[in-house]
C-alpha positions as CSV (number, residue, x, y, z in Angstrom):
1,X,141.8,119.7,198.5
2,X,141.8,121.0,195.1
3,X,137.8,121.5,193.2
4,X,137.8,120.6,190.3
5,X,134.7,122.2,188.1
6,X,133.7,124.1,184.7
7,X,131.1,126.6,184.5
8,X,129.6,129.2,181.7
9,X,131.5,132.4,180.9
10,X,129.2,134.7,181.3
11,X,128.1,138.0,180.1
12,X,128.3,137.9,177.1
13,X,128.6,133.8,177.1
14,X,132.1,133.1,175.1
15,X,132.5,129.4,176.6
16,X,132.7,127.3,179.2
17,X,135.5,128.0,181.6
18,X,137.7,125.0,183.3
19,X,138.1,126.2,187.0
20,X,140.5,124.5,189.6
21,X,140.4,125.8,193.4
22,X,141.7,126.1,196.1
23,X,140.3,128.2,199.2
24,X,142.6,131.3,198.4
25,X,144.1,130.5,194.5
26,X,142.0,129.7,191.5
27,X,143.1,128.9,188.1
28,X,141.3,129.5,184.7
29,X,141.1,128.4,181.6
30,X,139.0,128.8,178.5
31,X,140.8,126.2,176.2
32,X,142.4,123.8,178.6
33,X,146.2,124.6,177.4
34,X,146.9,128.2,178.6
35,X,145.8,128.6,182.2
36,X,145.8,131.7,184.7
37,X,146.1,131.5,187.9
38,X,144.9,134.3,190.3
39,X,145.3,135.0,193.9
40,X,142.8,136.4,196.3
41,X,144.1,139.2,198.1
42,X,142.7,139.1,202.2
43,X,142.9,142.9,202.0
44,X,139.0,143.1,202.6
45,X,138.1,142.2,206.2
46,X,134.5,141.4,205.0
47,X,135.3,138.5,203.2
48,X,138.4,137.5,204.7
49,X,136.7,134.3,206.0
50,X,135.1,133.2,203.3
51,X,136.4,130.8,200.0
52,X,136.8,132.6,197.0
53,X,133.7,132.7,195.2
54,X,132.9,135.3,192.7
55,X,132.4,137.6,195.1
56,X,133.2,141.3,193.2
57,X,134.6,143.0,196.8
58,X,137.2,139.9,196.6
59,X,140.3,141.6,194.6
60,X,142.4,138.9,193.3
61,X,146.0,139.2,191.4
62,X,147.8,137.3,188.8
63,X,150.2,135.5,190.1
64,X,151.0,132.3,187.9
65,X,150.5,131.5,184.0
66,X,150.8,128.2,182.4
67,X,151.4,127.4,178.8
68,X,152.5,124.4,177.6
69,X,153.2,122.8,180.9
70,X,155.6,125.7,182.2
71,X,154.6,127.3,185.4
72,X,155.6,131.5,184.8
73,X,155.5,133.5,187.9
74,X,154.3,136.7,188.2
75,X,154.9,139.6,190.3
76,X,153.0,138.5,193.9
77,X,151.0,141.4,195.3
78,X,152.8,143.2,198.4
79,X,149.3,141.8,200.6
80,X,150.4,137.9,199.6
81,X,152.6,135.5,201.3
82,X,155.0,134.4,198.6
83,X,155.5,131.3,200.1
84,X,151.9,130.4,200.6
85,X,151.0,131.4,197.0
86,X,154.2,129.0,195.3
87,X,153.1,126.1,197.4
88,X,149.5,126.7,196.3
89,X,150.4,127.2,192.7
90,X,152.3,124.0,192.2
91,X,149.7,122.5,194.0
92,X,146.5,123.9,191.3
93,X,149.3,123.0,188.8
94,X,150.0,119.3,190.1
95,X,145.7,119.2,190.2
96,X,145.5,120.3,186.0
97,X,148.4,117.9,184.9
98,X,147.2,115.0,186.2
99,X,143.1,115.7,185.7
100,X,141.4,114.9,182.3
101,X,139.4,117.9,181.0
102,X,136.8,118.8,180.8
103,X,135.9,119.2,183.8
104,X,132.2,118.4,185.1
105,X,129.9,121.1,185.0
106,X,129.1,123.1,188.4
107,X,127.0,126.5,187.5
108,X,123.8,124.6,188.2
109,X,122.1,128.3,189.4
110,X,120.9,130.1,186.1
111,X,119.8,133.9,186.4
112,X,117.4,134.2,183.1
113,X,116.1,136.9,181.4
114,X,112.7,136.3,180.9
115,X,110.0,136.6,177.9
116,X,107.7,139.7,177.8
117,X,104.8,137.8,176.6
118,X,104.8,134.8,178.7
119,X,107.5,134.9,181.7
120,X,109.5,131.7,179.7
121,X,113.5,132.0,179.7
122,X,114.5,134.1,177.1
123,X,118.3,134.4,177.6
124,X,121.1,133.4,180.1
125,X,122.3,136.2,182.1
126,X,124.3,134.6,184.6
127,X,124.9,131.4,186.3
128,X,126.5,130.3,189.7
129,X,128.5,127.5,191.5
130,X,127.4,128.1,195.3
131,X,123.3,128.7,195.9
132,X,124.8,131.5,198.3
133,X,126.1,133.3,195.4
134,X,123.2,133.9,194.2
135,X,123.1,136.6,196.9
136,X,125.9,138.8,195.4
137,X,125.4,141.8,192.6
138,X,124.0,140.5,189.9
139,X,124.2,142.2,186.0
140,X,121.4,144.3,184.7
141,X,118.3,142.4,183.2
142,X,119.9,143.0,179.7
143,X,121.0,140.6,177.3
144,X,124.8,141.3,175.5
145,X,126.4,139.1,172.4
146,X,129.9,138.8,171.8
147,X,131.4,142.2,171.0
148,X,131.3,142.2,167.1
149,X,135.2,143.2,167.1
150,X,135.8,139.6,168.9
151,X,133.0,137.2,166.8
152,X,132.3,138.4,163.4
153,X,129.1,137.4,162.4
154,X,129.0,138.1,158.2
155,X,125.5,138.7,157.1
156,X,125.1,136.8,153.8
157,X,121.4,138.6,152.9
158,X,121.6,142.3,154.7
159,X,118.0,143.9,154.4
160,X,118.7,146.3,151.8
161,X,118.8,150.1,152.9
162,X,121.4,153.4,152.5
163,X,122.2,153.9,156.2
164,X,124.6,152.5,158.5
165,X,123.5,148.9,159.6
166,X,125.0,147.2,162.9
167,X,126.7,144.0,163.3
168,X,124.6,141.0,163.4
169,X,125.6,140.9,167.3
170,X,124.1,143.9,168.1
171,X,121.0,143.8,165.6
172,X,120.1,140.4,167.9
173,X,121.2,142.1,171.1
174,X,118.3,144.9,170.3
175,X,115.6,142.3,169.4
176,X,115.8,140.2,172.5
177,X,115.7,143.5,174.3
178,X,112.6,144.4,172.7
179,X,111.1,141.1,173.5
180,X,112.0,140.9,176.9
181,X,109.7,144.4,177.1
182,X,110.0,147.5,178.7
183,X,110.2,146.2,182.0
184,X,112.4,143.3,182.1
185,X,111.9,140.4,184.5
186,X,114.4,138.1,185.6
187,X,113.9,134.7,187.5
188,X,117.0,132.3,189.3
189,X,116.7,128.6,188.4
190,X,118.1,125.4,189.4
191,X,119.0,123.6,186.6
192,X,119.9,119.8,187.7
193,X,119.3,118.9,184.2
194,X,118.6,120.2,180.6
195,X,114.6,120.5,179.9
196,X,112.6,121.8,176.7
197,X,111.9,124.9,179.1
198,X,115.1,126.1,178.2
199,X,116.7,127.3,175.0
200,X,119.9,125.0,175.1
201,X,121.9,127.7,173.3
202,X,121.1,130.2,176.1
203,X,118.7,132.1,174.4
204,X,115.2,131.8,172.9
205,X,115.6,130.4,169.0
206,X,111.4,130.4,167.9
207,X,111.2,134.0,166.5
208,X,107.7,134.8,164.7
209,X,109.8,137.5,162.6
210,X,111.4,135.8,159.9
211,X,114.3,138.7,160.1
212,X,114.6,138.2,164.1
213,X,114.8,134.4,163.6
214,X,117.1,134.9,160.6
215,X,119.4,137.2,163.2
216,X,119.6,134.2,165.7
217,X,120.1,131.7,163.5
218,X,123.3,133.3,162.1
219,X,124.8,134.5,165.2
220,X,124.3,130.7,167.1
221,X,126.1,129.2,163.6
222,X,128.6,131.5,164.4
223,X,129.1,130.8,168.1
224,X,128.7,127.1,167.3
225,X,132.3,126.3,168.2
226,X,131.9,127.7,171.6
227,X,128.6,126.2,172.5
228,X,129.4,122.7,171.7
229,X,131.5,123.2,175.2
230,X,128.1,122.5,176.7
231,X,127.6,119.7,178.6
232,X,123.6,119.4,178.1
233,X,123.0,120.0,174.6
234,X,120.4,117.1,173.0
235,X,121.8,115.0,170.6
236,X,120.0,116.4,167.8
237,X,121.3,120.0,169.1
238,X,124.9,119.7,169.0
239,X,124.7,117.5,165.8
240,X,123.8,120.7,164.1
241,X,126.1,122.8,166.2
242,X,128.7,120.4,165.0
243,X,128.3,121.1,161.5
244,X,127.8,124.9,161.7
245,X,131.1,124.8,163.8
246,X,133.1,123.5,161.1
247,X,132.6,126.6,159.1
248,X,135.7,127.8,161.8
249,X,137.9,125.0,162.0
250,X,140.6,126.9,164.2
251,X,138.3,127.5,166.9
252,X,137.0,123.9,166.4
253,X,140.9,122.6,166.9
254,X,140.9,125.1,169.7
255,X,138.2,124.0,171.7
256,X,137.5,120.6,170.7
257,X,139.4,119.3,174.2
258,X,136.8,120.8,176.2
259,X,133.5,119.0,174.3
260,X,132.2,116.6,176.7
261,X,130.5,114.9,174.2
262,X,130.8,114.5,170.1
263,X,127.8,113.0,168.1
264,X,130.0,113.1,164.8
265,X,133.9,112.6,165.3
266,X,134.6,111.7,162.0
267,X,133.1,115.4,161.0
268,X,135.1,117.3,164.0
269,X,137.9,115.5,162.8
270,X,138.2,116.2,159.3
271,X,138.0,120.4,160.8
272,X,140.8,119.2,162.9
273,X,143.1,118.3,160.0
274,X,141.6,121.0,157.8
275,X,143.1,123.2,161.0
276,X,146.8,121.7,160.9
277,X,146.8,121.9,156.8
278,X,145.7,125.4,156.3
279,X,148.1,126.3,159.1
280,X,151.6,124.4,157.5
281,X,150.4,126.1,154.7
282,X,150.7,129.8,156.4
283,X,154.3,129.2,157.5
């Protein structure tokens, strides 16, 4: 039977990923068009017997891409049984068609990096599907952003001074490092449902520095399109998410399938057609 499930992209978090599984073949997708399909190769006698979980000693290999509804086979690994990964292909493929997206939410483990000062969540490191998971390698206790060559994050009000400044990204990457103190502590939770405990954006937002909080603020406007793919977010949350996302209205048309919910269509809308004009105008 095929599972059906989205989880966080994580690190650094640049969505919410639309999973279908099976026990050997798993296909991915971060926009719910263009999906990848990879094969777990039972080359490694420790984890022959188990499912594929995102275990790093499980090699896997692309075997299938999808766009637009077309099925493209890849190469299949020497290690495979062709036949095995075609029927389980059509199968996952069979399982997207006919599912609505987005998927429900599954990563209910959270790894958190935790505040210096008081041992609250600071920012999501990682997140899991299976409790044994949690188990497995996890990342360093750091904190990254979206590489700045991937999510430009223009600074309208750049403290003024002659030497090289960094990205946005990176100035708010070295600030939650700093908070998190010289000895970083991390903490697993399970997170059944959204509480004021944790930021809802994935990291801490309440800075006492007017220049740190300035920092957040404009890289979560930034990532706004991305984060409205959470399924958790308060109402009054992804309202504001909504508006700061229509400051990108391509990434808005792009991910807008995979919002579970919309507090202002009218608004996500307008970005929409704003999306398809500015494009017909390109050609």
């Amino acid at each position: 039977m095929t599972r059906l499930y989205s989880k966080k992209f994580l690190l650094p978090f640049v969505g919410v990923v639309q999973v279908a599984e099976l026990d050997w073949g798993r296909a991915l997708s971060l926009d719910g068009k263009n999906w990848a399909i990879r094969y777990a190769q039972n080359d490694n006698e420790q984890v022959k017997i188990g499912p594929f979980r995102d275990d790093p000693r499980v090699n896997s290999s692309l075997v299938v891409t999808i766009a637009e509804d077309r099925l493209e086979t890849r190469a299949i690994h020497p290690f495979l049984d062709p036949e095995r990964v075609r029927a389980d292909s059509q199968q996952l493929f069979e399982a997207i068609r006919d599912t609505r997206i987005p998927f429900e939410a599954a990563d209910r483990y959270e790894y958190w990096l935790l505040d210096g000062s008081d041992d609250s969540p600071l920012a999501l490191l990682h997140s899991c599907v299976n409790e044994a998971d949690m188990q497995l390698p996890l990342p360093p206790p750091e904190w990254l952003a979206m590489p700045a060559a991937k999510l430009v994050v223009p600074d309208p009000a750049p403290p003024a001074q002659a030497t090289y400044l960094p990205p946005v990204n990176y100035r708010l990457q070295q600030q939650i490092e700093a908070r998190a103190g010289n000895k970083p502590r991390v903490a697993w939770f399970e997170r059944p449902q959204a509480t004021d405990d944790f930021p809802p954006c994935l990291i801490r937002e309440a800075w006492a520095d007017p220049e740190c909080q300035r920092l957040c603020d404009l890289y979560l406007q930034r990532l706004a399109p991305r984060l409205l793919m959470l399924g958790d977010l308060p109402s009054a949350v992804r309202q504001r998410l909504e508006q700061a996302a229509c400051e990108h209205v391509f990434e808005v048309e792009r991910f807008y399938p995979l919002y579970p919910e919309v507090v202002d269509e009218s608004l996500l809308n307008t970005a929409r057609v704003e999306a398809k004009l500015r494009r017909a105008n390109e050609v």
